[in-house]
C-alpha positions as CSV (number, residue, x, y, z in Angstrom):
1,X,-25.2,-37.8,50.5
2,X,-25.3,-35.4,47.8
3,X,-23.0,-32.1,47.3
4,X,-25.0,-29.0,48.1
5,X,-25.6,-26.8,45.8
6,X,-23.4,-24.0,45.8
7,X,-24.9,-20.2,46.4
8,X,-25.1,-18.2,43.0
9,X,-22.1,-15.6,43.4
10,X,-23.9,-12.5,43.2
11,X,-22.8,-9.7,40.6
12,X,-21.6,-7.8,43.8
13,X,-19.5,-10.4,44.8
14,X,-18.1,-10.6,40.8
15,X,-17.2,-6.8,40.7
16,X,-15.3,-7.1,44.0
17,X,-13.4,-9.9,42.8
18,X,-13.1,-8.4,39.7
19,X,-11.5,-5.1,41.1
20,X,-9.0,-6.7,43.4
21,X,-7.4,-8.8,40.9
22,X,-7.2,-6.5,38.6
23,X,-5.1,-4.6,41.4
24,X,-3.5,-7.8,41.8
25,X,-2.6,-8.2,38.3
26,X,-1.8,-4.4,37.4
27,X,1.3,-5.0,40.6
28,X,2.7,-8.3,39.0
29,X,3.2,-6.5,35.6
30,X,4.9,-4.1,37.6
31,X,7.4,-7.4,38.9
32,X,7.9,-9.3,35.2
33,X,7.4,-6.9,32.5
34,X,6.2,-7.9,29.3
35,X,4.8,-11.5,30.6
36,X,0.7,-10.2,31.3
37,X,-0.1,-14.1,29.9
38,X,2.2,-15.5,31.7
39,X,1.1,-13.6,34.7
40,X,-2.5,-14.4,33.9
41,X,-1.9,-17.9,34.5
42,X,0.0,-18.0,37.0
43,X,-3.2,-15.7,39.4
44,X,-5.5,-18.4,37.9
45,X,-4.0,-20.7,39.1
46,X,-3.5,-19.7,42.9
47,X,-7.5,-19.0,42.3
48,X,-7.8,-22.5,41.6
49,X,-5.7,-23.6,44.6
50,X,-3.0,-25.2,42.1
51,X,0.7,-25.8,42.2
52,X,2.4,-24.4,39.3
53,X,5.6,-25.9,37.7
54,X,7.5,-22.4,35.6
55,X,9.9,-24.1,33.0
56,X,12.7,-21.8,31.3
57,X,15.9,-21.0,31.0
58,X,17.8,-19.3,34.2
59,X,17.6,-15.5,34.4
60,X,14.1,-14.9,33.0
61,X,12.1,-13.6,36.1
62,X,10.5,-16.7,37.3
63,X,11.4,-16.4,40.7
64,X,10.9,-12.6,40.9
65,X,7.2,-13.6,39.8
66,X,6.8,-15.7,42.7
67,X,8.6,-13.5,44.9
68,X,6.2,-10.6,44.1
69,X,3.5,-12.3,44.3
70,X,4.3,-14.0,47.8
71,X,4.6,-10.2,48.5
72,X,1.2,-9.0,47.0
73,X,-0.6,-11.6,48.7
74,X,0.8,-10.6,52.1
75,X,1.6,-14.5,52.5
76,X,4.5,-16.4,54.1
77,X,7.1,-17.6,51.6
78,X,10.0,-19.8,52.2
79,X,12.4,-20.3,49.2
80,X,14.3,-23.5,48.8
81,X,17.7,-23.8,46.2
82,X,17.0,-27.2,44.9
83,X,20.6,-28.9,44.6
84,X,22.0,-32.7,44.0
85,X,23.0,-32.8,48.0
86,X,19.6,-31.3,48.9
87,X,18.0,-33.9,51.4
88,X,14.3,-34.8,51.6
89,X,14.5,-33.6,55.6
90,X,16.0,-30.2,54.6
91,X,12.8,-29.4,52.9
92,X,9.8,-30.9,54.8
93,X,11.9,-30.8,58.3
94,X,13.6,-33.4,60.9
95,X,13.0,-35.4,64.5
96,X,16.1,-33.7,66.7
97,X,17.0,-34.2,70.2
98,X,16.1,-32.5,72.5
99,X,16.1,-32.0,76.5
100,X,12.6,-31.6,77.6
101,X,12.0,-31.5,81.3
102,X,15.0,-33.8,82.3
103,X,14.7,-36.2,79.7
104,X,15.5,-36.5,76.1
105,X,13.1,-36.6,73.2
106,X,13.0,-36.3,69.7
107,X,10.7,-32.9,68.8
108,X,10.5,-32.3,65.5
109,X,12.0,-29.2,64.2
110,X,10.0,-27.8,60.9
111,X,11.4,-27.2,57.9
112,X,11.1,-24.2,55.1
113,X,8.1,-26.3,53.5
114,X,5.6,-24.8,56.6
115,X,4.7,-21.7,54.8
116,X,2.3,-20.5,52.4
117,X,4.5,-20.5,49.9
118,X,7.0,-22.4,49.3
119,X,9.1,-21.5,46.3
120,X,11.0,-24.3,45.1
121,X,13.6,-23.0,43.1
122,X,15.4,-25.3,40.2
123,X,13.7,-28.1,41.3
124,X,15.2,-30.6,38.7
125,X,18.7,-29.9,40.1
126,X,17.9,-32.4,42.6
127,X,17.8,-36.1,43.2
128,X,14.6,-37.9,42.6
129,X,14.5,-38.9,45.7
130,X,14.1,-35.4,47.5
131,X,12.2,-34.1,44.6
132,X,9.2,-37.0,45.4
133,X,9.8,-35.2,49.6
134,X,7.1,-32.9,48.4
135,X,4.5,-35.4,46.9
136,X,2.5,-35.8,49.9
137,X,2.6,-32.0,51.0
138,X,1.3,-31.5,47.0
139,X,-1.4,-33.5,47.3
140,X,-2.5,-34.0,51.1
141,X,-1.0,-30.5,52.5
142,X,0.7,-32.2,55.2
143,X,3.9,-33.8,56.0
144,X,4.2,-36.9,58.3
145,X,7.6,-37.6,59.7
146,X,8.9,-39.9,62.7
147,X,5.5,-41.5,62.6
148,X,3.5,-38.2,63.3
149,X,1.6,-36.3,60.5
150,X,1.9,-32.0,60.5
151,X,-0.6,-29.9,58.9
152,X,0.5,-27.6,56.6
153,X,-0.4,-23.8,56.6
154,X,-3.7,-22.9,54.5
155,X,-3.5,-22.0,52.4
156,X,-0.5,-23.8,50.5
157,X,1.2,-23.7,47.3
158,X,4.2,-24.6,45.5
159,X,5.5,-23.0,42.9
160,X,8.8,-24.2,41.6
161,X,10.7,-23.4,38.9
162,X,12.8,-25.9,36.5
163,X,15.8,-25.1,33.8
164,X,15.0,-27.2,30.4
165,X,15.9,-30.8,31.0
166,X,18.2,-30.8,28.4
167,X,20.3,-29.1,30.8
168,X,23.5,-30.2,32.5
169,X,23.1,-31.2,35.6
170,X,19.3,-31.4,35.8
171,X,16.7,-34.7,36.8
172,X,13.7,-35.4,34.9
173,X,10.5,-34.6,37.7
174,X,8.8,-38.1,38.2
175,X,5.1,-38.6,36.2
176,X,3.6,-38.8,39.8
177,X,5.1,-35.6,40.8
178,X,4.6,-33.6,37.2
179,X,0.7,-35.1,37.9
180,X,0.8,-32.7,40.9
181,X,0.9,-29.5,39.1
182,X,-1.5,-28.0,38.2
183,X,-0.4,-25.9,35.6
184,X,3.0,-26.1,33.8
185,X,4.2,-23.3,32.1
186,X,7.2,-22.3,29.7
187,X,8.3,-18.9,30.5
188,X,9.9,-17.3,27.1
189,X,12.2,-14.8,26.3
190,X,11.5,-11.1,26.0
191,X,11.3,-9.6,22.7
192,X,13.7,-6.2,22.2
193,X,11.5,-3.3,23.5
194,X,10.8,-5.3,26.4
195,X,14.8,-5.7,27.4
196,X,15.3,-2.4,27.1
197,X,12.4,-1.6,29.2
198,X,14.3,-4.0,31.8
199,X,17.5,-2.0,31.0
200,X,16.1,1.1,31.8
201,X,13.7,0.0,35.2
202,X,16.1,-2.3,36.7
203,X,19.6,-2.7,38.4
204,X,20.8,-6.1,39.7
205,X,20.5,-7.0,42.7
206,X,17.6,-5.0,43.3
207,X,13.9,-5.8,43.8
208,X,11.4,-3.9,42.6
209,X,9.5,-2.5,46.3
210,X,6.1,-4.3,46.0
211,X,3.1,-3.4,48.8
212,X,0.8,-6.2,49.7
213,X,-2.3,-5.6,47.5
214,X,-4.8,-8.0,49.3
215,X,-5.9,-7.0,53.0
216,X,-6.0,-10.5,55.1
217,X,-8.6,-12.9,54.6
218,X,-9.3,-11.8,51.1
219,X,-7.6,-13.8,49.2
220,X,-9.5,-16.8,51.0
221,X,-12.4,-15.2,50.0
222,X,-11.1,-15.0,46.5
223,X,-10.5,-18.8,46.8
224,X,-13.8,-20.1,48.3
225,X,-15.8,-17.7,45.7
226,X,-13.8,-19.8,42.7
227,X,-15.3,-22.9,44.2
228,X,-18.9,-21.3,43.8
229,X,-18.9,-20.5,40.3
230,X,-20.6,-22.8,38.4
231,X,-19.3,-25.8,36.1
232,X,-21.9,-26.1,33.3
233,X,-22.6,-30.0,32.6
234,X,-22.1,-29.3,28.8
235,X,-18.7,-28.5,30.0
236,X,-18.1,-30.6,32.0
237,X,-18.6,-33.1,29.2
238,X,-16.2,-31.5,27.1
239,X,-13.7,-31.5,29.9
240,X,-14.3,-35.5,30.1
241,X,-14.1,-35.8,26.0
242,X,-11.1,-33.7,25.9
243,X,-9.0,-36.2,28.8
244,X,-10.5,-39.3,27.7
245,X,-9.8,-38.3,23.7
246,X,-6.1,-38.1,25.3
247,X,-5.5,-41.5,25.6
248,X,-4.0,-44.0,23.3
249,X,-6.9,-45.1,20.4
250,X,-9.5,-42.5,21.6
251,X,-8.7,-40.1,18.9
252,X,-6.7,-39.4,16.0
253,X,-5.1,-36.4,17.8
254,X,-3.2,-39.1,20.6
255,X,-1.4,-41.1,17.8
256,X,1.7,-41.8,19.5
257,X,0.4,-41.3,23.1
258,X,1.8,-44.2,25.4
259,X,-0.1,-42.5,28.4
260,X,-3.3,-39.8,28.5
261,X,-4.2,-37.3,30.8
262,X,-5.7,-38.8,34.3
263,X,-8.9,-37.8,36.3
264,X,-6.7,-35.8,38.2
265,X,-6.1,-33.6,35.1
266,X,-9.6,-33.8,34.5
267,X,-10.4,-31.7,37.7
268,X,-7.8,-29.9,37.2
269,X,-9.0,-28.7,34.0
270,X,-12.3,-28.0,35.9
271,X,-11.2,-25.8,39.0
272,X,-9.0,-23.5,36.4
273,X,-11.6,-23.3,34.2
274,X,-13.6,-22.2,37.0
275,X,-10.7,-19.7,38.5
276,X,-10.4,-18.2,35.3
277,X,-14.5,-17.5,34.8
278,X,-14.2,-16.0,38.1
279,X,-11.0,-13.4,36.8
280,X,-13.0,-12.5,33.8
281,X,-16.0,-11.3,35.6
282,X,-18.4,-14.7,35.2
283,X,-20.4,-16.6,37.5
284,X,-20.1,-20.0,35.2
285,X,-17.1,-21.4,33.6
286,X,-16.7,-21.1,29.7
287,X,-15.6,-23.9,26.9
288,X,-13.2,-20.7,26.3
289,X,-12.0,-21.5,29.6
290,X,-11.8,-25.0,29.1
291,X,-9.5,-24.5,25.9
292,X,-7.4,-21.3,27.1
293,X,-5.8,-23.5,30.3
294,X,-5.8,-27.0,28.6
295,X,-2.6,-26.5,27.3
296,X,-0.3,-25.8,30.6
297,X,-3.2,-28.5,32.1
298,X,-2.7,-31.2,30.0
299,X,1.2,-30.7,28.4
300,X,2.8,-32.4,31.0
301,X,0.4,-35.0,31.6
302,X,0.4,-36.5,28.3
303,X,3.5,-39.2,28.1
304,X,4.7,-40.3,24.2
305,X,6.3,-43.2,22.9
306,X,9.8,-43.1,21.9
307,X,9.8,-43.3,18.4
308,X,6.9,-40.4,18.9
309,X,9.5,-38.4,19.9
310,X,12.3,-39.4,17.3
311,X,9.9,-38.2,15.1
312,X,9.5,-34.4,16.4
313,X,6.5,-34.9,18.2
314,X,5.3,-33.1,21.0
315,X,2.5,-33.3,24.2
316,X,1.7,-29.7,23.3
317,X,0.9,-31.1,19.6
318,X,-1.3,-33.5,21.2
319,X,-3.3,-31.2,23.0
320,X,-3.7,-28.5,20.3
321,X,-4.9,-31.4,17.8
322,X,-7.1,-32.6,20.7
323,X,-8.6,-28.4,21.0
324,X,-9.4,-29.2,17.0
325,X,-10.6,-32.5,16.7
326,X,-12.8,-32.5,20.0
327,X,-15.9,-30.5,19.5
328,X,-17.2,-28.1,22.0
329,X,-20.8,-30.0,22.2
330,X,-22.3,-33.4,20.9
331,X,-20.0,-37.1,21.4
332,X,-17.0,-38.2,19.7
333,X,-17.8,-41.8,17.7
334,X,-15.0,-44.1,19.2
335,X,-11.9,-44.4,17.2
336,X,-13.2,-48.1,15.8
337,X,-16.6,-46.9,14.9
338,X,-15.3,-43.4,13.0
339,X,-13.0,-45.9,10.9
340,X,-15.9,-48.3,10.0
341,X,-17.9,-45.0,9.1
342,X,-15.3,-44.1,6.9
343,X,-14.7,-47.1,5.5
């Protein structure tokens, strides 16, 4: 059967929107000062339903960020420590047992992972093996254990946080897992005026008070109107150029890709680019969109070879060479047939 068609989102329903996120927003640059971009992305892609990945060194907010915005959400958060003797049952919960009328039975006992939020703090300090724990919540929302399957809370995100993988001590995410997230993003370092504006506004130890800024249900009205706004098919072919231009021979831009972006990353690029039209006041997704959230889309999506690498070069150059070379309308000749033409 085919999809309905969505209802048109109304330009009621976009000033509403439009007015509580910007309340949204205005209370999270009250949490990380300095980081409205950063911030930006991050509301987008909680819009999109996404599981965001914030990469950076220890000490620069991240898990204020999610804190505060667990806070103005008015959700349920667990937070996790990832560490190397973290076990995959400490996160997603164990069978124990138990004596239930007389006899004994294994009932399984939930762990932190049942919450709207879990925030999965230095997530590459752990083993592979409890990092992949959270694949099936990522994808599926549920958790099956001793033969039973749980339903997670909806909604349900993850956002974790990761130190540089240059780091002692820290465990490379799988592909599989990375593939989950939805955005990754590298969280910088504030620029002068913006540590002393830190200096002068904070004390450690202390958390900045935050009140919740959505009343309940709205944010899943928030997330059901993203799903409305419409995906022009002109973008939507750009989306599909941009992916498949990311694999190995498709384009000039992926010399030295060993592995492009998947169709996963594809609708991924789709439902941000839609979350973001939706936090700028639009009924319709934008190419703009498209090209302003390919970059923490796509990064980490995009494997290189080796010698790529020896030679200084990047899955962010990959994608900003892909937001050049692909055009915003009209095909792409296939790599053979642009040689032959220039030949």
């Amino acid at each position: 059967m085919p999809t309905p068609t969505p209802a048109i989102v109304t330009d009621a329903e976009l000033a509403t929107a439009t007015a509580t996120l910007n309340r949204l927003l205005d209370t999270l640059d009250t949490v990380l000062f300095g980081q409205h971009e950063l911030i930006e992305l991050v509301v987008t892609g909680v819009l999109a339903r996404g599981h965001i990945l914030l990469e950076g060194l220890p000490g620069l907010g991240k898990t204020e960020l999610v804190k505060g915005l667990a806070k103005a959400l008015a959700l349920d958060a667990r937070r996790v420590q990832f560490t190397p003797d973290l076990l995959p049952g400490d996160i997603t919960g164990n069978p124990m047992l138990q004596e239930v009328d007389g006899r004994r039975v294994f009932v399984f006992q939930r762990g932190p992972i049942f919450a709207h939020i879990l925030l999965a703090d230095e997530i590459n300090r752990a083993s592979p093996k409890t990092q992949s724990a959270l694949l099936e919540a990522m994808q599926e929302r549920r958790v099956t254990a001793g033969g039973e399957t749980h339903i997670l809370p909806d909604p349900f995100f993850v956002l974790a946080t990761q130190n540089p993988i240059d780091l002692e001590g820290t465990y490379p995410l799988p592909e599989a897992q990375l593939d989950r997230f939805l955005f990754k993003i590298d969280v910088r370092r504030n620029p002068p005026d913006v540590l002393e504006r830190i200096v002068l506004n904070r004390e450690i130890g202390q958390e900045p008070a935050i009140a919740p800024v959505l009343a309940p249900g709205e944010l899943t009205q928030l997330l059901a109107l993203t799903r409305r706004i419409h995906l022009p098919v002109a973008v939507a072919n750009y989306i599909a150029r941009l992916v498949h231009g990311s694999h190995p021979g498709e384009s000039a831009a992926s010399a030295g890709v060993r592995f492009g972006a998947s169709p996963r990353a594809a609708l991924a690029l789709a439902a941000a680019a839609k979350a973001r039209g939706l936090r700028h006041g639009r009924p319709h997704a934008s190419f703009e969109d498209v090209q302003t959230v390919a970059r923490p889309v796509l990064t980490h999506r995009i494997l290189l070879e080796h010698t790529a690498r020896l030679d200084g070069a990047t899955s962010l150059g990959v994608v900003e060479k892909l937001l050049v070379e692909i055009p915003v309308q009209g095909k792409v000749l296939p790599t053979s047939l642009a040689a032959a033409k220039i030949a």
